[in-house]
KOLDRENTOR-949658 format. One record per residue (C-alpha): x, z, y. Coordinates in steps of 0.5 Angstrom, whole numbers, plus 500, padded with zeros to 3 digits. Layout:
N
XZY...
***
This chain:
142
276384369281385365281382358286383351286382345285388340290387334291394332286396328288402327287404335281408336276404342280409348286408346285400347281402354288406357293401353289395357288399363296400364297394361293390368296395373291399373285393375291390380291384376284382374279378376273377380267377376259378376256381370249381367246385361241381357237382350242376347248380350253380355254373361260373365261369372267368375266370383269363386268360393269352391266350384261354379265355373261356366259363365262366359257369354258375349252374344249381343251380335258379336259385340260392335261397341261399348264405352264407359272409361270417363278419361281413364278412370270412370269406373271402367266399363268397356267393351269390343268383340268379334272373336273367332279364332281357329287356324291351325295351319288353314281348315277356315276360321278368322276373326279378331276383335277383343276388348274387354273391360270391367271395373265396376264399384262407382262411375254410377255403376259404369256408366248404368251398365254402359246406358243399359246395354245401349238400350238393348242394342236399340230394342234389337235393332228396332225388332230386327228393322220391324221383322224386315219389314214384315218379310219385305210387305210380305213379298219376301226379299233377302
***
């Protein structure tokens, strides 16, 4: 997995995805890791032989897109999301976007992870427009 923050808004999300690919030595400096896609996101694991290290979750609200690395290299799947960040300096918090990668065994793989997060962001949304309507025929506004 390779992982970086994205600082440069003005970057588009290709762009990231080849500055981090180059910047990891094209996937030599990364980690082994097992991804799984759920409806609340994203759950990282770390691939280890002693200990079970906590996985790392990235709640599907806080994910703003996901691309497969086609150009760059096709196995590469990708990912952005907000980041909250304490201020030592000021008691409110702050946010960041990150881009996280993933290089997965095939561009098959890449591309299935990419299609299959894409299908639960549409399954939330259509729950969240259908609980909206719902309130809103009840006489509830918010």
């Amino acid at each position: 997995v390779i992982v970086e923050t994205w600082a440069d808004y003005e970057d588009t999300p290709l762009k990231y995805v080849q500055r981090a690919w180059s910047n990891s030595g094209c996937g030599k400096q990364s980690t082994r890791m097992t991804l799984t896609v759920t409806s609340d996101g994203i759950l990282l694991r770390p691939k280890t032989l002693f200990k079970k290290p906590e996985p790392v979750r990235f709640d599907l609200s806080k994910i703003s897109t996901c691309l497969f690395g086609g150009e760059v290299d096709p196995r590469l799947f990708c990912w952005f999301s907000k980041h909250r960040v304490e201020n030592v300096d000021d008691s409110t918090p702050s946010y960041e976007m990150r881009g996280h990668c993933v290089l997965c065994k095939t561009p098959e793989l890449a591309l299935t992870i990419t299609t299959k997060l894409y299908e639960v962001f549409t399954s939330a949304y259509a729950e969240y427009k259908r609980g909206r309507m719902r309130n809103n025929s009840d006489g509830n506004c918010f």
